[in-house]
C-alpha positions as CSV (number, residue, x, y, z in Angstrom):
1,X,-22.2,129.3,162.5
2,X,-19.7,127.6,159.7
3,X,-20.8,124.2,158.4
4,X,-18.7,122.7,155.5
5,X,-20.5,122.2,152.1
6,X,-20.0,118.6,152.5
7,X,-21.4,118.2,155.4
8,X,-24.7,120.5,154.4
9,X,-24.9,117.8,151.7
10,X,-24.3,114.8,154.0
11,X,-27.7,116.0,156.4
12,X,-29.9,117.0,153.6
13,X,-28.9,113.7,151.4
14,X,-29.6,111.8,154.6
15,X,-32.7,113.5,155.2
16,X,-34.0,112.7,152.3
17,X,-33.2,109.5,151.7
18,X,-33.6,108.8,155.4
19,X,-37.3,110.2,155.1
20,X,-37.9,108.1,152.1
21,X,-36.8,104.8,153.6
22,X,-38.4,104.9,156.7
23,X,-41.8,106.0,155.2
24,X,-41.9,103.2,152.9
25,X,-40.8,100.7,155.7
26,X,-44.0,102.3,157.9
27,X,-46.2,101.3,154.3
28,X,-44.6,97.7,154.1
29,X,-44.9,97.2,158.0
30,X,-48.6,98.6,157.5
31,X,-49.3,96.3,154.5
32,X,-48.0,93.3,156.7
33,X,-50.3,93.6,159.6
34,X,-53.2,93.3,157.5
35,X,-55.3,91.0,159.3
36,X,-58.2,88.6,156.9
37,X,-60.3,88.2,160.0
38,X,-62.6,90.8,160.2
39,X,-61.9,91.9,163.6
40,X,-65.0,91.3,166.6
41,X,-66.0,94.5,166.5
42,X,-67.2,94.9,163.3
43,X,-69.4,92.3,162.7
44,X,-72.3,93.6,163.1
45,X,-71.4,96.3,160.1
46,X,-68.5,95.2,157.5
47,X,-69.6,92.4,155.3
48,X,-67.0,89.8,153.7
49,X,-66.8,91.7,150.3
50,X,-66.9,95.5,152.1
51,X,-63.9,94.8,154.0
52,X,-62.1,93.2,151.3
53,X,-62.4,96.0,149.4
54,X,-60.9,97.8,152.4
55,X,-57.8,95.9,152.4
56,X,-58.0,96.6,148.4
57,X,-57.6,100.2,148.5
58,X,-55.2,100.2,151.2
59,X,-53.1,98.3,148.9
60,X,-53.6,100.4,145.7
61,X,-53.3,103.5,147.7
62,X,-49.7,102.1,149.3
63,X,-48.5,101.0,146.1
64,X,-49.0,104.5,144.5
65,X,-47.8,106.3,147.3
66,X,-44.7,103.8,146.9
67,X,-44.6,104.8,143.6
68,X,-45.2,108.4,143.9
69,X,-42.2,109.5,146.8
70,X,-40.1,107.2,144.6
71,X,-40.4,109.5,141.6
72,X,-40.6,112.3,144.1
73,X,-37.2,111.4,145.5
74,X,-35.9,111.3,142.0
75,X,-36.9,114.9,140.9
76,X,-35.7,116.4,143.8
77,X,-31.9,114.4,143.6
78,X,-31.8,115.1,139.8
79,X,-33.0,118.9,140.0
80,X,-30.4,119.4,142.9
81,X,-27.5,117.5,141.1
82,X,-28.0,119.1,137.6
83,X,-28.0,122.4,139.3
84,X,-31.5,123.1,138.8
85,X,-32.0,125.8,141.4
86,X,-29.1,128.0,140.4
87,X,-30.5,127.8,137.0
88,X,-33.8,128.8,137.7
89,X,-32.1,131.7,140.0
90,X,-29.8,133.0,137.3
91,X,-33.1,133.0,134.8
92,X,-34.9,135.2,137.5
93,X,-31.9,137.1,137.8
94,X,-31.5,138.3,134.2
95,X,-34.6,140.3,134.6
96,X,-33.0,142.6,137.0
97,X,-36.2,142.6,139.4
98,X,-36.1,143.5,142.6
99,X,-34.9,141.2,145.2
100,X,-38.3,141.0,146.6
101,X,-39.9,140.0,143.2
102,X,-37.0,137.9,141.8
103,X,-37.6,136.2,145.5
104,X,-41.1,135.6,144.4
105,X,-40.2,135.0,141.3
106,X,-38.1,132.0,142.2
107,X,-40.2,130.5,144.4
108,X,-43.1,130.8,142.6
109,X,-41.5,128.9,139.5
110,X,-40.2,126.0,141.6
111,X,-43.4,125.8,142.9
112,X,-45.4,125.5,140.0
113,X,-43.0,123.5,138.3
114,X,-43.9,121.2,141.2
115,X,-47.7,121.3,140.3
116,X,-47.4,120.8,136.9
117,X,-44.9,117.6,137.7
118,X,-47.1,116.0,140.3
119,X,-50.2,117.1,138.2
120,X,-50.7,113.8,136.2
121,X,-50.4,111.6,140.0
122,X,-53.1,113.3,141.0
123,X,-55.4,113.3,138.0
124,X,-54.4,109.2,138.2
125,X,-55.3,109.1,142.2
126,X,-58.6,110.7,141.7
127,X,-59.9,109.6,138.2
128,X,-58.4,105.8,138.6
129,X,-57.7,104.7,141.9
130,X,-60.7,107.1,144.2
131,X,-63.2,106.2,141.0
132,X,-62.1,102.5,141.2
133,X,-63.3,102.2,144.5
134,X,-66.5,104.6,144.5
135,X,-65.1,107.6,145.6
136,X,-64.6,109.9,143.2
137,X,-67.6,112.3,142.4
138,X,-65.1,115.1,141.0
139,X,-65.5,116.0,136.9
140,X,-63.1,117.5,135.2
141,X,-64.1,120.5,135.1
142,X,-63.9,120.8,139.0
143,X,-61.1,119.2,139.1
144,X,-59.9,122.0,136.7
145,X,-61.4,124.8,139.0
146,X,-59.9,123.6,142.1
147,X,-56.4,123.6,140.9
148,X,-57.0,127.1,139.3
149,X,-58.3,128.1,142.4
150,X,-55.7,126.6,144.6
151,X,-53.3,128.3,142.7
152,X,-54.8,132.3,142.4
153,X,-55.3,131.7,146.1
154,X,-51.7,130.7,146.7
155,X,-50.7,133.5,144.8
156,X,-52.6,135.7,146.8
157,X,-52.5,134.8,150.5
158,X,-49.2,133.0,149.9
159,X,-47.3,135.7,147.8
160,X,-48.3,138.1,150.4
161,X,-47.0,136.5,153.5
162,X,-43.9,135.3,151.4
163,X,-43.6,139.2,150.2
164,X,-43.5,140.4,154.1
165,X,-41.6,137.7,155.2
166,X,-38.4,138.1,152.4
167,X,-39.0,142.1,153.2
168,X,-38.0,141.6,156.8
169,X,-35.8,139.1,156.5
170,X,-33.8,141.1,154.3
171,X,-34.4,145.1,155.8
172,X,-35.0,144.8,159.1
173,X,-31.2,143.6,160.6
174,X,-30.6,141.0,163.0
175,X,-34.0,140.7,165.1
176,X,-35.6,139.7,161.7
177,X,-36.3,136.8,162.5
178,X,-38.5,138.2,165.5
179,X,-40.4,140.4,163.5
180,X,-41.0,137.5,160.7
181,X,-42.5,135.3,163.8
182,X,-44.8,138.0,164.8
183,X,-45.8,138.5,161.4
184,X,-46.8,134.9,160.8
185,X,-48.4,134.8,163.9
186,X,-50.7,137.5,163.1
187,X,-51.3,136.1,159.9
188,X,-52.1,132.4,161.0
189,X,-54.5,133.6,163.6
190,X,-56.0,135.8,160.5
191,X,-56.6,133.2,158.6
192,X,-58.7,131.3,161.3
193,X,-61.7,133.6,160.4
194,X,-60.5,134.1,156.6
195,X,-61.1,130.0,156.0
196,X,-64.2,129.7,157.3
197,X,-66.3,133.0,155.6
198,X,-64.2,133.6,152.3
199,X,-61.9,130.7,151.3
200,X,-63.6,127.3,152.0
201,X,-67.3,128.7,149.7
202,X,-65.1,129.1,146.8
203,X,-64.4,125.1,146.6
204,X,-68.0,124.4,148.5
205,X,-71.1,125.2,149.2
206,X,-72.0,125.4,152.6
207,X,-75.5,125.8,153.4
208,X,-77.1,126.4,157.1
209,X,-78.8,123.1,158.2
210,X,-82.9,122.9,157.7
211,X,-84.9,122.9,160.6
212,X,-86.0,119.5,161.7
213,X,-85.0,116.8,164.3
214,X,-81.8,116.4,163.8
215,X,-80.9,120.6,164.1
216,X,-83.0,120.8,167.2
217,X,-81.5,117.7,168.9
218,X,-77.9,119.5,167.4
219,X,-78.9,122.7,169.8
220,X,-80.1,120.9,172.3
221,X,-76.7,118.9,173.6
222,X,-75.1,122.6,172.4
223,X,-77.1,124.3,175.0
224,X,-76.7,121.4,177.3
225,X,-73.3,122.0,177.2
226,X,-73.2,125.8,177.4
227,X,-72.0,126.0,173.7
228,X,-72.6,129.2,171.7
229,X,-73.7,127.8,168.5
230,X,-74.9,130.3,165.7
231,X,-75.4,127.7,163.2
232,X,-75.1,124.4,161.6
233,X,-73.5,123.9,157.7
234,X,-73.9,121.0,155.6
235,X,-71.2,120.7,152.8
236,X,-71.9,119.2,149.5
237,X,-68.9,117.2,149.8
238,X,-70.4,114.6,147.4
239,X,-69.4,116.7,144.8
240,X,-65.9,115.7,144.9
241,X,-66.0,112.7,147.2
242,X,-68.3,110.1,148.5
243,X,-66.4,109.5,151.3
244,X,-67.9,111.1,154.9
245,X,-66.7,113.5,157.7
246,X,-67.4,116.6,159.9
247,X,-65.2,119.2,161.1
248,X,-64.7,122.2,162.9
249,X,-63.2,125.2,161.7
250,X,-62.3,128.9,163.0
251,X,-63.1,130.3,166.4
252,X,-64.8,133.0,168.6
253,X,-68.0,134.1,166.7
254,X,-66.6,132.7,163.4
255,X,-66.6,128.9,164.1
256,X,-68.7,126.8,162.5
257,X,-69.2,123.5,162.7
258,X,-70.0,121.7,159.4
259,X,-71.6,118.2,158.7
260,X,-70.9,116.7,155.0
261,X,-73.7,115.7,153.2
262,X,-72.4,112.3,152.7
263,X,-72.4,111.9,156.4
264,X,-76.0,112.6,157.3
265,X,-77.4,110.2,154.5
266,X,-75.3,107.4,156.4
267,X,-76.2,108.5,159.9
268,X,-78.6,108.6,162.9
269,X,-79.7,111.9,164.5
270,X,-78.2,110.6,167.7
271,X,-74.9,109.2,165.1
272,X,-74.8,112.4,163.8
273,X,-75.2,114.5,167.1
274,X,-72.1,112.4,169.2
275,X,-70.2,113.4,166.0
276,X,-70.4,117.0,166.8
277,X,-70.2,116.2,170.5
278,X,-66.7,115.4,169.4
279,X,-66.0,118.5,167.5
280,X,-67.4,120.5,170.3
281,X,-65.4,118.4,172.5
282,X,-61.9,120.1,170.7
283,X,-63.9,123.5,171.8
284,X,-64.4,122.9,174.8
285,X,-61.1,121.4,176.1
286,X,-59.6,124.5,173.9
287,X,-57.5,121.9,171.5
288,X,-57.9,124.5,168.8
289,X,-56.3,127.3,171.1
290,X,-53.5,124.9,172.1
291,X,-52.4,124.3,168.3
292,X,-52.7,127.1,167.6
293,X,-50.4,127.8,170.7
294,X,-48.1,125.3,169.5
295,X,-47.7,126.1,165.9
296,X,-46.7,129.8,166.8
297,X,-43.6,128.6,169.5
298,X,-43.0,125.8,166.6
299,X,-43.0,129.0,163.9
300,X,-40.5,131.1,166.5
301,X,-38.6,128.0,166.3
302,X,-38.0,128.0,162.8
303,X,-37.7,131.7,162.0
304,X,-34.7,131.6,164.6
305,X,-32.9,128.9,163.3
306,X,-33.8,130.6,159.9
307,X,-32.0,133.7,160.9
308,X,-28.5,131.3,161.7
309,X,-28.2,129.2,158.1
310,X,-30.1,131.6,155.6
311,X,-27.2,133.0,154.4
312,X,-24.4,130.3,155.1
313,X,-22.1,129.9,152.4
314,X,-21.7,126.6,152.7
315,X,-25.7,126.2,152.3
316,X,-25.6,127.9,148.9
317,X,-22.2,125.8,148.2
318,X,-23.9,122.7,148.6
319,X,-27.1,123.7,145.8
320,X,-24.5,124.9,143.3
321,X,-25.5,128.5,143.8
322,X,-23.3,131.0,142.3
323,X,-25.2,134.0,144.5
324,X,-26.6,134.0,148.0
325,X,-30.1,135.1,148.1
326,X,-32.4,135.1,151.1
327,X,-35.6,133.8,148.7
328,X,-32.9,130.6,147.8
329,X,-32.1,130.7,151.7
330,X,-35.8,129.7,152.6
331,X,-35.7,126.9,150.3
332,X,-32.6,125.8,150.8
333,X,-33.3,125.8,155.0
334,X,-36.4,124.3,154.7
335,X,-35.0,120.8,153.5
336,X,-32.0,121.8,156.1
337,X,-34.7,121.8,158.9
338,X,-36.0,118.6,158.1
339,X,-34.8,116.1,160.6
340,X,-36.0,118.4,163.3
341,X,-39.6,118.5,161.2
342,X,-40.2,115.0,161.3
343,X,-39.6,114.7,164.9
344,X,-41.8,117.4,165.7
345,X,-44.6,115.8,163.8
346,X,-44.3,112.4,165.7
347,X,-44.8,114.7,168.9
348,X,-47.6,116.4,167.0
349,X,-49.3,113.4,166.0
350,X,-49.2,112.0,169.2
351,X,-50.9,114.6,170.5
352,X,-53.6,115.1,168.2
353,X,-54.3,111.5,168.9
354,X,-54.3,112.2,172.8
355,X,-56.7,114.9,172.1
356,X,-58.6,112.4,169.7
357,X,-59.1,110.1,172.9
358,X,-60.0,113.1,175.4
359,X,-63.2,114.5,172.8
360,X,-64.3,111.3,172.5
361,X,-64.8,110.7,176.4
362,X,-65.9,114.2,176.4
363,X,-69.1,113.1,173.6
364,X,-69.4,110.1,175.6
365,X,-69.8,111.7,179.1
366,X,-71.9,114.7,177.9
367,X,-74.2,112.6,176.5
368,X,-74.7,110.2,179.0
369,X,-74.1,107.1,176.6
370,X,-70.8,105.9,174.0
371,X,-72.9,103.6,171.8
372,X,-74.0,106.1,169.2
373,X,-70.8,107.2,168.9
374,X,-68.8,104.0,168.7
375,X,-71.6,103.3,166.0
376,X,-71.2,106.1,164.1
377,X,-67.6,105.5,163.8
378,X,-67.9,101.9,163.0
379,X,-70.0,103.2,159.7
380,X,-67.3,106.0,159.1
381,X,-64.6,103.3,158.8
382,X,-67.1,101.0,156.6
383,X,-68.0,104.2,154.3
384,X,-64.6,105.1,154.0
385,X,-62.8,101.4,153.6
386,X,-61.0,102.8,156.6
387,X,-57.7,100.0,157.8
388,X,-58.7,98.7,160.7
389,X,-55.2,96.9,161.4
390,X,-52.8,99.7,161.0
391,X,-49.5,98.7,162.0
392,X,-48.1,100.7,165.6
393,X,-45.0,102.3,163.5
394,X,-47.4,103.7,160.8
395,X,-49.7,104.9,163.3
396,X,-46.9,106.8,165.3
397,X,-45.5,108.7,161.5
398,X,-49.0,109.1,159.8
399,X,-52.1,109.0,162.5
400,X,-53.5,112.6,163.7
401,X,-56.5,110.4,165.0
402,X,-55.7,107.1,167.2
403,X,-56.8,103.9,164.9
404,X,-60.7,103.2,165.2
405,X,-60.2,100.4,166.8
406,X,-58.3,101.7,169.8
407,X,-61.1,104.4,170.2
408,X,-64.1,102.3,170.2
409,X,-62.1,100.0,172.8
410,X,-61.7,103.0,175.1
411,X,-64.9,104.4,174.7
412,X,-66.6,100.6,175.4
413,X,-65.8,101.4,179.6
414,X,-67.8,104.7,179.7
């Protein structure tokens, strides 16, 4: 399929720009529907000064991020306009690696060039902004750790996928992009049981629940509800954060439901046990299974249209490539595939928030009762300085969970 170089440029300047616009209209629509009445609902939990301080952070956090996909915007228009990839790819090239390693090579530059770039917004969002507002509980030193971490990991797990993938996409002829797909199927569902056991205890330490009240009422819904449960964690996420959640992660024998620390200082046993009536809740009406599902068809997607513009001259033409590479080709497709990207997220998102809605009526009818769970999320917004006014267009680009409002509303029936 022919495209001229023009118009490759036309889409992906549009794209980005286009992304940039609308995301900070979403912020200054969100900002606007700020609302100084602290709505009925949370009277009983937010004081004056508390929620405030909610409207506070939402402000300084909106402001950055303004501030932050500006620059962002800039790097990207400046690096691609001063011909900053083909540099980069005749630098790898002068090596005379293999087109596997100079494929790694390349990538692996741009992408710590990347890191090092954005390193200093980060430092500022968690050392001023999180620590302005009580968050921050990270020292340097972990904060040091984490990113050294991040990165061996990415070099590890990452480089090896990214190894196979340029390997097949440039050996094995035209059903490449079939064989890719498989490949990253097989590798996402490995990493479901990888995260859980051997990646998440090198940033935390996870530590089985102590017997007591709270564990046994924990086991009791989980029986009550025929769910195999080996095990409780508790996360010292108050290392890093003060902020409060609980998730569930991995499946089959290898799922385990953890509970931050943070969260059971600021909870009830009953609080805490409709909170993993939700998780179990995504279990049980297989949410995990069907994005999972989802992200493998979405990954077939991609890999297909992959295999039609990786090597399109007018692609290279329009990044000032003097050579067409298939390690270039993934970069230059991913900002290509864009447009389609951000539509599939809105469907995404909306239905992460329909799944939101249907483990929260699952909690709530398991258990017989909605209060404890409407409470418990009422002091999750407070602990967090949650916004409980988002506007609609925000909620549609940015929310994977329906605004707390909404849910308590809907759970107020059952």
């Amino acid at each position: 399929m022919h495209f001229s170089e023009q118009l490759v440029t036309a889409v992906i300047l549009t794209t980005l720009i286009g992304s940039y616009v609308i995301g900070n209209l979403s912020d200054f629509l969100n900002l606007l529907s700020l609302n100084p009445s602290l709505p009925a609902e949370f009277k009983d939990h937010y004081d004056r000064q508390k929620y405030e301080d909610s409207q506070s952070y939402l402000k300084a956090t909106t402001r950055f991020g303004f501030f932050t996909s500006s620059f962002d915007l800039a790097i990207i228009l400046l690096f691609w306009f001063f011909k900053g990839f083909q540099y980069t790819d005749a630098f790898v090239r002068a090596f005379g690696f293999s087109s596997i390693v100079s494929g790694l090579l390349f990538i692996g530059i741009l992408l710590l060039l990347r890191t090092l770039v954005f390193l200093p917004f980060n430092i500022y969002s968690t050392f001023v902004i999180e620590e302005k507002f009580g968050f921050n509980k990270t020292s340097p030193r972990i904060f040091v750790m984490d990113l050294i971490k991040s990165i061996v990991l990415s070099c590890l797990l990452g480089g090896f996928l990214l190894a196979l993938i340029l390997f097949l996409l440039e050996f094995s002829g035209p059903y490449a992009w079939v064989y890719c797909w498989v490949a990253s199927a097989v590798f996402l569902l490995a990493v479901q049981y990888i995260v859980p056991t051997w990646i998440m205890p090198l940033f935390n330490k996870f530590t089985p629940l102590e017997d007591g009240p709270l564990k046994e009422a924990i086991f009791k819904y989980a029986d009550s509800i025929d769910f195999s449960l080996s095990n409780v964690f508790v996360m010292d996420g108050s290392k890093r954060s003060n902020k409060s959640n609980a998730f569930f992660a991995g499946f089959g024998k290898n799922k385990r439901i953890v509970l931050f620390d943070t969260l059971i200082e600021n909870q009830t046993v009953d609080e805490l046990v409709a909170v993993l009536a939700h998780e179990m809740g995504h279990y049980k009406k297989q949410h995990i299974i069907k994005r999972i599902i989802l992200a493998v068809f979405q990954m077939g997607l991609i890999f297909y249209l992959l295999s039609i513009f990786i090597s399109s001259e007018s692609l290279f033409a329009a990044f000032y490539m003097e050579n067409i590479s298939v390690y270039a080709g993934l970069i230059f497709f991913g900002m290509l595939y864009s447009p389609i990207d951000f539509f599939l997220s809105i469907f995404f998102q909306a239905l992460s928030r329909k799944d939101e809605y249907e483990a929260d009526r699952f909690a709530a009818t398991t258990l017989g009762e909605s209060k404890s769970l409407v409470n418990a999320l009422k002091k999750l917004s407070v602990h967090n300085l949650s916004n409980l006014t988002p506007h609609p267009f925000y909620v549609v680009l940015n929310y994977s969970h329906p605004p707390v409002l909404e849910r308590i509303r809907a759970l107020k029936p059952l």
